[in-house]
N, C-alpha and C positions, 0 to 999 in steps of 0.2 A: 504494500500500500504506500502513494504519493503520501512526503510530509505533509501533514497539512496546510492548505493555502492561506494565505491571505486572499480577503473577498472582497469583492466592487460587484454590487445590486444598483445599475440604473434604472430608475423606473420611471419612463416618462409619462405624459398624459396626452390620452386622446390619440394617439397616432395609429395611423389603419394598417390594414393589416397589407393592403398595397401600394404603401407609399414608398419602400425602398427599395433600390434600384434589385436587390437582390430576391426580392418579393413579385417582382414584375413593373415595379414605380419607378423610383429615382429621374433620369432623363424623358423615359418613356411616359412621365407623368409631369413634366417640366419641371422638377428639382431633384440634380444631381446628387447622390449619396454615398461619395466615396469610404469615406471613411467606418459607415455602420455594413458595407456592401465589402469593404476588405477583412471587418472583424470576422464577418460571415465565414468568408471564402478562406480564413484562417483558423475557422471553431467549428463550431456545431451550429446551426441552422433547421428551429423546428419550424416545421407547417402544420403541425395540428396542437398548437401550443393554447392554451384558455386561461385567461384573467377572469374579471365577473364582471356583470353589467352595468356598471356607473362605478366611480370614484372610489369613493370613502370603501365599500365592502372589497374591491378588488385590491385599494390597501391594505382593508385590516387581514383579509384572506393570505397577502403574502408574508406580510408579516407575523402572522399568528400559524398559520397551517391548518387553520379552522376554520371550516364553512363560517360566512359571517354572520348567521342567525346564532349562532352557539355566543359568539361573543355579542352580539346586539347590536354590531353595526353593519345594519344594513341601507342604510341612506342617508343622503346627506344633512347634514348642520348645519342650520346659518347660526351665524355670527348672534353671540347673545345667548344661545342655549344650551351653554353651560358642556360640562356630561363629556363622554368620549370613552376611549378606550381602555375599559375597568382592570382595575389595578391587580385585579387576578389574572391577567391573560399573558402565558411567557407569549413574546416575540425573538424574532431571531436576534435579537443584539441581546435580551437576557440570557439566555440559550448559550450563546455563543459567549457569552462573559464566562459560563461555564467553564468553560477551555480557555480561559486567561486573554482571551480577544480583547485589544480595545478597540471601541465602536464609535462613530459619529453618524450623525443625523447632517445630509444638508438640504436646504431646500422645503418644497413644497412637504405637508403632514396631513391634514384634512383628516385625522382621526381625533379631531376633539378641539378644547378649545380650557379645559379642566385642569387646575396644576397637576393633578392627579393623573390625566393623559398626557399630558409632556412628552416628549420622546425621551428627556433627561429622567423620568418617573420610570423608562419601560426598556431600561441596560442600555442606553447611550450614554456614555460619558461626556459627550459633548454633541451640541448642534449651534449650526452658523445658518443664517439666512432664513430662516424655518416662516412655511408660513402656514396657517389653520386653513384656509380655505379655497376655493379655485378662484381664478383670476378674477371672474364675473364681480366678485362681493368688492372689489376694492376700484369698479368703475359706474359701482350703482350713483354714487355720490359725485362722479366727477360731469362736470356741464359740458364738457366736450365730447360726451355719448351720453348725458341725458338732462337737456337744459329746461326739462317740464320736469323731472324731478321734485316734489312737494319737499323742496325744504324749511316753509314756513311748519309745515306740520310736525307736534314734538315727538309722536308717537314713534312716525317716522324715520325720524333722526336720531330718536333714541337707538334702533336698531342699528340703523347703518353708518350716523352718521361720526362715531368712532370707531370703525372697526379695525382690532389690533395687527398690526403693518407684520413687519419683520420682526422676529426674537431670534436671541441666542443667548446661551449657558452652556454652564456645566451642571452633574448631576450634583444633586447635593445644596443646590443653590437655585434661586428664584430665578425664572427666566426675566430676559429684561427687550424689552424693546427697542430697536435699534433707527430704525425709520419706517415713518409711513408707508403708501403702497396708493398710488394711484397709476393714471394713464401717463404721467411723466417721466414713470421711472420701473415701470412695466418693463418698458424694451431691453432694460439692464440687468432684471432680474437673474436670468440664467446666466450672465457674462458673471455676476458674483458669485453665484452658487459653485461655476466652474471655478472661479481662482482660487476657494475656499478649500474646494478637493485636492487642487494644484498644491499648494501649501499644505494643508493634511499629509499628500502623499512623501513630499519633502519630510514631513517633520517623522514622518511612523516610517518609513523604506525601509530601513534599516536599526528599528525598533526592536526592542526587547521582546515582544509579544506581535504574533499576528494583530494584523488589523484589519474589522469588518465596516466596510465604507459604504452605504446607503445613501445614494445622489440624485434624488426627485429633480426633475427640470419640468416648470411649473406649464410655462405652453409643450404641447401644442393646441392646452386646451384655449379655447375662444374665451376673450376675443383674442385672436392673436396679434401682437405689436413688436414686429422684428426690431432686432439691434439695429440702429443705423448703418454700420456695419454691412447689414445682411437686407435691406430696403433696395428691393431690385436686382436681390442676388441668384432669383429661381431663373427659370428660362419664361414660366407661366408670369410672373411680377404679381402674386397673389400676395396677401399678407400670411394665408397660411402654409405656403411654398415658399417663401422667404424666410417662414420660422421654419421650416425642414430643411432648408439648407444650412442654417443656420443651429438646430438640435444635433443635425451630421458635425458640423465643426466642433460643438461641446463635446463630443463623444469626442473625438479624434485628440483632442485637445488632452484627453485624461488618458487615454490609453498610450500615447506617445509620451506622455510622461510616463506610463508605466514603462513602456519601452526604456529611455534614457537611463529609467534608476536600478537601470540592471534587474527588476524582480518579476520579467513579465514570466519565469518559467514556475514563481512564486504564488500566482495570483490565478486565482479563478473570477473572469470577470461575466456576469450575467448583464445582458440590456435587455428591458420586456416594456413592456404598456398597461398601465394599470384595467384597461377597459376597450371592448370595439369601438370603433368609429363614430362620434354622433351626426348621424346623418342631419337630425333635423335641425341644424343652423346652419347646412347649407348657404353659398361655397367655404365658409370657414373651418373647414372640417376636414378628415383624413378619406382615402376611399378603400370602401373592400366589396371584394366581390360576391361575399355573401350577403343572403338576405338579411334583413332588420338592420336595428341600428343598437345604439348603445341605447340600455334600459328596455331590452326585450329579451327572450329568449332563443329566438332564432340564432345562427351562426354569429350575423354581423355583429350579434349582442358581445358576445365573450371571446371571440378566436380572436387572440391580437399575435405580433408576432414577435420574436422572440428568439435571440442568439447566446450561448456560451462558449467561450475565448478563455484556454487553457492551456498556451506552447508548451510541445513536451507531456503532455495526458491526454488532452482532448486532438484527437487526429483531425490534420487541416480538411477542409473541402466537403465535412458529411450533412448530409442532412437527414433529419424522422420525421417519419410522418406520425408513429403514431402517439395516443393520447398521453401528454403531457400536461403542466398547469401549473401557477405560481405558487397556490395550494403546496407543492410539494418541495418548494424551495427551504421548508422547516426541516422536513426531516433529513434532507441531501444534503442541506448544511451542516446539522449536527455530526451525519455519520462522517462527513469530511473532517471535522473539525475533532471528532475522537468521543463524543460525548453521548450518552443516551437519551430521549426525550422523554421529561418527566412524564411521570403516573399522577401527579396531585399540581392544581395551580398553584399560582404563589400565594394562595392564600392558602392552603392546606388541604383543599377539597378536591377529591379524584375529579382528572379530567379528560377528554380524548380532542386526537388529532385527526382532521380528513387528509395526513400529507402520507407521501408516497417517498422513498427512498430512491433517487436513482442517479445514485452515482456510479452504479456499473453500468448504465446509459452512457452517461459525459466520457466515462473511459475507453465507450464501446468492448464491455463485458460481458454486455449483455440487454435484453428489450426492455421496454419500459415496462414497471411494474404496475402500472396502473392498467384496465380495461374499461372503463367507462368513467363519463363526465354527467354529474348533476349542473342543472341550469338552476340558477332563482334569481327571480328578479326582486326587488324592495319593499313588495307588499308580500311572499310570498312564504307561508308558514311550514306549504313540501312545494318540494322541488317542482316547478310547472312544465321542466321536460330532460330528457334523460338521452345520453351516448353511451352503446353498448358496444361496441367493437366498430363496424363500419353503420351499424343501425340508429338511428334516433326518432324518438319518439316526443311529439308535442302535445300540451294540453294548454299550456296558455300561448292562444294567437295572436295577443299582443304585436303589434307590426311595430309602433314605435315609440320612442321616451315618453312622447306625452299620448293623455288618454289612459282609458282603468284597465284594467287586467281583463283581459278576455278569457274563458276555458268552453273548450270543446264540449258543446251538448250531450253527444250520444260517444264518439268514440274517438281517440288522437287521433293526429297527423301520424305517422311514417313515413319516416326517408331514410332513402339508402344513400348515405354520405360520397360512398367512393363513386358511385354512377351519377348522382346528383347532387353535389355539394352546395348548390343553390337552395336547395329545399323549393323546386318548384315543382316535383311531382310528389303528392300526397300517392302510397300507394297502398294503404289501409282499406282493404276490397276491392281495389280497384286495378291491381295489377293484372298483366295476364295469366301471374306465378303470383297466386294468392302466398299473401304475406301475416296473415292476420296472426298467423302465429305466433309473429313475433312479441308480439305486443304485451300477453298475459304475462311474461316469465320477464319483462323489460318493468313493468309497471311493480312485479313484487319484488325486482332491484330497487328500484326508485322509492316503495313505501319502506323497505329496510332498516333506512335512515330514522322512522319516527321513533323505535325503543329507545332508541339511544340519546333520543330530547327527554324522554323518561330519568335514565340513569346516570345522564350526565345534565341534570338541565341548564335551559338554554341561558342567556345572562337577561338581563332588561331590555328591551329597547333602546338603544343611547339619545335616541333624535329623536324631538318634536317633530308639529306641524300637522299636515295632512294626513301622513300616512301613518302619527299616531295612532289615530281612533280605529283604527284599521286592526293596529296588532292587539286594542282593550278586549277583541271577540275570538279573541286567538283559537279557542277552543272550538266555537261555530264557526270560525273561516277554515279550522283544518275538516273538521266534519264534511262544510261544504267542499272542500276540494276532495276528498276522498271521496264522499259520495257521488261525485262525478265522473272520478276515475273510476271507479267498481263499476259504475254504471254504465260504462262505454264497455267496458270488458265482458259484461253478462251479454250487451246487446248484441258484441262480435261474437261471441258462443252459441 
C-alpha cells in the first residue's frame, strides 16, 4: 500500500457535466479547458460520477459520507437562519484529523451559518475566505442587479441587508469577518481563494503531517462575474464561459504548484461539482446532456463530472464508467489515510455511512464497489428514484428546480441508462422486451434504506422556509410516497 497522501478536494459549483473540453465542452462549447482537460488525461476520468441535486446536501453529502437527510441538510439556508451542520456529524477533515492530517477550509461552505457549523467546529484547523452562502444572497442588496429592491422596508433588510461577507479562523477561536461581498468584488472572489491554497501549499509541502486541503471556488454558480482578467476570455464572450475559463486557470494554478513543490507523486488531488447543471437560469449556467436540471431527479439533476490526479498510483489516460459518487469520498479517504470510520458520532451515538471504499478503483485494483445510486431531491423523505447497474427507475417527475414534486400515479419510469442515457424512452410496459421486471426487486433496493432512519435516526431539518412545513408531516409524506410506490408495483403484477 501507497504512503499515504496528502489531499486537495476541489469542489466547485454548478458546473455541467459538458463543459470541459474532456467531457465533450471546452473549445467545442467556446471555452477552452486546458488545464482541468490535462489533469484528466493524467488521472482518472469518471463518466458516471453523482453529487446531489442542489448545493448545501451535495456538500454536506461529500463531506459527511451520508445521504443528507440523515444529517438534515437537505436544502438551502438563507442568511438569518441560524442552524447548519450538527455538531455530531464526522466530516472528512475530522476523520482525517484522525490520522494527524492538518486540514483547511477555503472558500465557499453553504452548510450553515451557526458557530457550531463552522468549518473550524467540524476538524478544520483553519479556513480563509469562507463564505455561508451562494453568490445570489450577496447581490440581492446590491442596485446594480436590483435597483427596485424595497430597501425602505425593515423586515426586509433585516434579512439581507447585512449578510455576513467573508470569514476566517482558526479552530478554537471565533471566526471573524474579513470583508463584505457584493457585485464589486465578486469577480475576485476565486482569485483569493486561489492565493490562499497557493500559500497553504507553501507553508504545509513539506510539513510534518499530511495535509487535507478543501478548495470550494464559489462560481460557476450564477450570477457569474469573471475576473477582469478573464472578461472576454471564452471564445462564446458569455459571463459564464468566461468564468470557465477562468475556474480552468484556478485549477491549473494549484496543481502547478503542486507540480513545482516537488509533492505531486504525494498528493491525491480530487476536482468534482457539488450538483448538475441549473438549467433554469439559462444562458448563465453549465450544459449536460442529460435530462433535468439541478433540483430534480432525473440524470441532469446529480451526474456532475469528476476527475482524480495521483502520479505514480493512479494510471494516466483511464477512465469509468461505472457508478461512482462524492458520497464515497468518506470512506476512500479514510482507508487512504490508515484510519477506520467511526461506529458512534461525535456525540456518542451509533451512526452509519452511505460511503463506499474505492481506493482499489483510483489504483485500478479493482471495480467500483458500489452498484446502485439513490436520487432525493429537498423535499424528499425516500428516495424519488433509484440506479441499479445500467437500470433506473423514477417516481418523482419532477423536470425542474422550481415547481413541487411530482410522483408517478400508477407505476415508475424505466430506463435503460446504457441504451438511453437521456431518459427519453420510458420502457415500463412499453418495450418490445417487457421490462416490468425490473422494477419490483429495484423498488425493495430503494425502500431498504427506511430501517435504517429507524436505527440510526435521521438529524432535524437544519433549514427553514418553505420546504419546512413539508418535513413537520414527515411520517404522512413517507406513507404517501410509499403508498404510491406499492401501488404502481401491485398495478404492474
Amino acid at each position: 500500500m501507497a504512503e499515504k497522501p496528502n489531499i486537495i478536494l476541489f469542489m466547485s459549483d454548478d458546473v455541467g457535466w459538458g463543459d470541459l473540453g474532456c467531457y465533450g465542452g471546452g473549445e467545442n462549447r467556446g471555452a477552452p479547458t486546458p488545464n482541468l482537460d490535462r489533469l484528466a488525461a493524467e488521472g482518472l476520468q469518471f463518466m458516471s460520477f453523482y453529487g446531489q441535486p442542489s448545493c448545501t446536501p451535495g456538500r454536506a453529502a461529500a463531506l459527511t459520507g451520508r445521504l443528507p437527510i440523515r444529517s438534515g441538510m437537505t436544502t438551502v439556508a438563507f442568511p438569518g437562519q441560524g442552524g447548519g451542520l450538527p455538531a455530531g456529524e464526522w466530516t472528512l477533515a475530522s476523520v482525517l484529523k484522525k490520522a494527524d492530517y492538518d486540514t483547511c477550509h477555503i472558500g465557499k461552505w453553504h452548510l450553515g451559518e451557526d458557530p457550531s457549523a463552522m468549518p473550524t467546529a467540524h476538524g478544520f484547523d483553519e479556513m480563509y475566505n469562507t463564505t455561508l452562502y451562494h453568490l445570489n444572497a450577496y447581490t440581492y442588496t446590491d442596485k446594480t442587479f436590483n435597483p427596485d429592491f424595497p430597501f425602505d422596508d425593515e423586515a426586509t433588510m433585516k434579512m439581507w441587508g447585512n449578510v455576513t461577507g467573508a470569514i476566517e479562523g482558526k479552530a478554537g477561536e471565533e471566526a471573524r469577518e474579513v470583508e463584505k461581498i457584493d457585485a464589486s468584488n465578486i469577480p475576485f472572489i476565486d482569485e483569493k481563494s486561489t492565493n490562499h491554497a497557493l500559500d497553504y501549499l507553501d507553508d504545509h509541502a513539506n510539513g510534518e503531517n499530511r495535509f487535507f486541503l478543501y478548495l470550494n471556488t464559489a462560481k460557476l454558480h450564477q450570477p457569474n462575474l469573471p475576473h477582469p482578467d478573464f472578461e472576454g476570455a471564452s471564445l462564446a464572450k458569455s459571463k459564464y464561459l468566461d468564468s470557465l475559463v477562468e475556474l480552468d486557470h484556478r485549477v491549473g494554478q494549484v496543481v502547478d504548484k503542486v507540480r513545482e513543490l516537488g509533492i505531486a507523486e504525494n498528493t491525491l488531488i480530487v476536482w468534482t461539482t457539488d450538483n448538475g447543471a441549473w438549467q433554469d437560469v439559462y444562458p448563465d449556467c453549465g450544459y449536460t446532456p442529460y435530462r433535468g436540471t439541478k433540483g430534480t431527479d432525473y440524470e441532469g439533476g446529480s451526474r456532475v463530472p469528476a476527475i482524480a490526479w495521483w502520479p505514480g498510483t493512479i494510471e494516466a489516460g483511464r477512465r469509468n464508467s461505472e457508478i461512482v459518487g462524492s458520497l464515497d469520498l468518506m470512506a476512500t479517504f479514510a482507508n487512504l489515510a490508515g484510519v477506520d470510520l467511526p461506529t458512534d458520532d461525535r456525540e456518542g451515538e451509533p451512526t452509519i455511512f452511505d460511503s463506499c471504499d474505492q481506493s482499489a478503483l483510483l489504483r485500478g485494483d479493482g471495480p467500483s464497489t458500489r452498484d446502485h445510486w439513490l436520487y432525493m431531491t429537498e423535499t424528499e423523505m425516500v428516495p424519488g428514484a433509484i440506479r441499479v447497474g445500467k437500470w433506473k427507475a423514477v417516481w418523482n417527475i419532477r423536470d425542474g428546480w422550481r415547481g413541487p414534486a411530482s410522483y408517478t400515479a400508477i407505476v415508475p419510469e424505466l430506463f435503460d441508462l446504457w441504451q438511453d442515457p437521456q431518459e427519453r424512452y420510458d420502457i415500463f410496459m412499453t418495450s418490445y422486451a417487457e421490462k416490468t421486471w425490473q422494477a419490483p426487486q429495484m423498488a425493495a433496493r430503494l425502500l431498504s434504506v427506511l430501517p435504517t432512519y429507524t436505527k440510526y435516526p435521521n438529524r432535524p431539518i437544519q433549514s427553514a422556509g418553505i420546504s419546512y412545513a413539508m418535513f413537520e408531516i414527515e411520517d404522512a409524506q413517507v406513507q404517501e410516497q410509499l403508498a404510491k410506490m406499492l401501488h404502481g408495483l401491485s398495478s404492474a403484477g
